[in-house]
C-alpha positions in Angstrom: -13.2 19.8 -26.4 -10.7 17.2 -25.0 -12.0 13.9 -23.3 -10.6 13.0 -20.3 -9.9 9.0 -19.5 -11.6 8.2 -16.0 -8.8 5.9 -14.0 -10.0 2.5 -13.8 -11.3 2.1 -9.8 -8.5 -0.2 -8.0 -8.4 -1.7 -4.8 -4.8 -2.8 -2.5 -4.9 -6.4 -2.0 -2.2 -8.7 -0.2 -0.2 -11.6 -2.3 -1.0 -14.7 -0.2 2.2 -16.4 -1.3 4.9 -13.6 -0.5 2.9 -11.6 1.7 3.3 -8.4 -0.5 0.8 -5.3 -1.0 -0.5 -4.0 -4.5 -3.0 -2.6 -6.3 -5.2 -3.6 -8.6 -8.3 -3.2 -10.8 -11.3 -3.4 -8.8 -12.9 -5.9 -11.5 -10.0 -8.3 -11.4 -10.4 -12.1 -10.7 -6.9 -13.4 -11.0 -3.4 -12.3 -11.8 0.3 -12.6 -11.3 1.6 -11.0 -7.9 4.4 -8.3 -9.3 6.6 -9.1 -6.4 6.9 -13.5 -6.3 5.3 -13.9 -9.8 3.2 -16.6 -8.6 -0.4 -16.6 -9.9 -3.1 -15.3 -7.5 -6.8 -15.3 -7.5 -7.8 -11.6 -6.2 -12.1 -12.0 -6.1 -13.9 -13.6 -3.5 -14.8 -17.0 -3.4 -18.7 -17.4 -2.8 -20.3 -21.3 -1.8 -23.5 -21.5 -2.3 -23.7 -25.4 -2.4 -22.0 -28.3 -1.2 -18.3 -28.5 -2.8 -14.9 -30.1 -2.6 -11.8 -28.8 -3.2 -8.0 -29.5 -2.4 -7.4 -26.0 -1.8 -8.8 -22.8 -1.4 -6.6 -19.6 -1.7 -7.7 -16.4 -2.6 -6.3 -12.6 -2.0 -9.9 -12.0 -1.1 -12.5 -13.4 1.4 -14.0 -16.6 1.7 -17.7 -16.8 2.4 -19.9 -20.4 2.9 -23.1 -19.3 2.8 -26.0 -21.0 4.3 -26.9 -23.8 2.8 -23.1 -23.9 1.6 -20.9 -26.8 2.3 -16.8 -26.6 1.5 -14.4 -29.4 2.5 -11.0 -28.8 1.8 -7.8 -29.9 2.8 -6.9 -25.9 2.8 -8.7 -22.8 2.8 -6.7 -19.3 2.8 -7.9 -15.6 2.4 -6.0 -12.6 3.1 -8.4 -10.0 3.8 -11.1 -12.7 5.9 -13.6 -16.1 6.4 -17.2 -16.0 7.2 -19.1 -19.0 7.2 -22.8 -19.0 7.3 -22.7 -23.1 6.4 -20.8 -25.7 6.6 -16.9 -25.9 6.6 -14.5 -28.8 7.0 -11.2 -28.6 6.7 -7.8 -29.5 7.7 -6.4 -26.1 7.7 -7.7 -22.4 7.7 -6.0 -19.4 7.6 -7.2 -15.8 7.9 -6.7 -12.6 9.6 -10.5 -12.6 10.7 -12.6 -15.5 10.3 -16.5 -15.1 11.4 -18.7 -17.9 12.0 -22.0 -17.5 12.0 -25.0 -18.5 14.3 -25.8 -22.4 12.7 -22.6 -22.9 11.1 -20.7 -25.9 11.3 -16.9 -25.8 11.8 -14.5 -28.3 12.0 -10.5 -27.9 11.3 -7.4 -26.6 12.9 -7.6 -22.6 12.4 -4.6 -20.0 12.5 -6.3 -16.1 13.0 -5.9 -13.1 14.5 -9.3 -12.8 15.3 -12.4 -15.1 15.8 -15.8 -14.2 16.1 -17.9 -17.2 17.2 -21.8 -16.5 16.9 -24.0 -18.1 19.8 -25.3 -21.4 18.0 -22.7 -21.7 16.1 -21.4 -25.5 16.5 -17.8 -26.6 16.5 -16.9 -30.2 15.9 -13.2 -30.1 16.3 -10.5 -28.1 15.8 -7.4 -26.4 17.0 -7.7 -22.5 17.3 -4.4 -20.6 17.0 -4.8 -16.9 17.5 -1.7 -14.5 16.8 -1.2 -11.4 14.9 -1.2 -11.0 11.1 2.4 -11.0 10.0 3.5 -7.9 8.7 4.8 -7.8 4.7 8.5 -8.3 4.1 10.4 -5.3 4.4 12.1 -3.9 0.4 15.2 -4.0 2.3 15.0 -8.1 2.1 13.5 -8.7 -1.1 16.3 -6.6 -3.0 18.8 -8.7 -0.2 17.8 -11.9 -1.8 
């Protein structure tokens, strides 16, 4: 009777540094992007309480919770923000970025999309919508 090995579950994530798309294992946390090399953290980052950070970058999602408070000078997710809390920074950037009914906001965003919940309070900030950019083509990465 032969055994056969089950392939480890995976899941396509986006290097937030070069832009490039690869798989990886679906329990990951943080790893080095096969294309730029550069270190990447691949799980999402979950507030629960008040925090400070210089920056926050993750191939994942973002999510304040309520009763979470982040300020950062940067906060960056490939795949989306939602904040249920509090968030103050100087930058944000995400393809989608949610903010919940009693959130707080304030910072300059960069999205494609926005969803704003009614009673959701913005302080300040300048919103930039435009399109996701698309990955770099193989044509320039071997041109480099």
């Amino acid at each position: 009777m032969k055994l056969r090995a089950r392939a480890a579950p995976t899941r396509e994530v986006r290097c937030l540094h070069c832009g490039a798309d690869f798989a990886v294992a679906a329990q990951a946390m943080v790893l080095t992007c096969p294309a730029c090399y550069k270190r990447v953290t691949v799980q999402d980052i979950v507030i629960n309480t008040a925090q400070n950070m210089a920056r926050v970058e993750t191939c994942g999602r973002v999510v304040v919770r309520r009763g979470g408070k982040i300020t950062a000078g940067v906060v960056q997710a490939t795949v989306g923000v939602e904040v249920l809390g509090e968030l103050y920074a100087g930058s944000v950037a995400a393809p989608v970025v949610h903010i919940g009914p009693r959130a707080v906001w304030r910072g300059d965003l960069v999205a494609a999309r926005v969803i704003i919940e009614p009673g959701a309070r913005v302080l300040s900030g300048r919103f930039r919508i435009q399109p996701a950019p698309p990955p770099p083509a193989a044509s320039e990465e071997t041109a480099a």
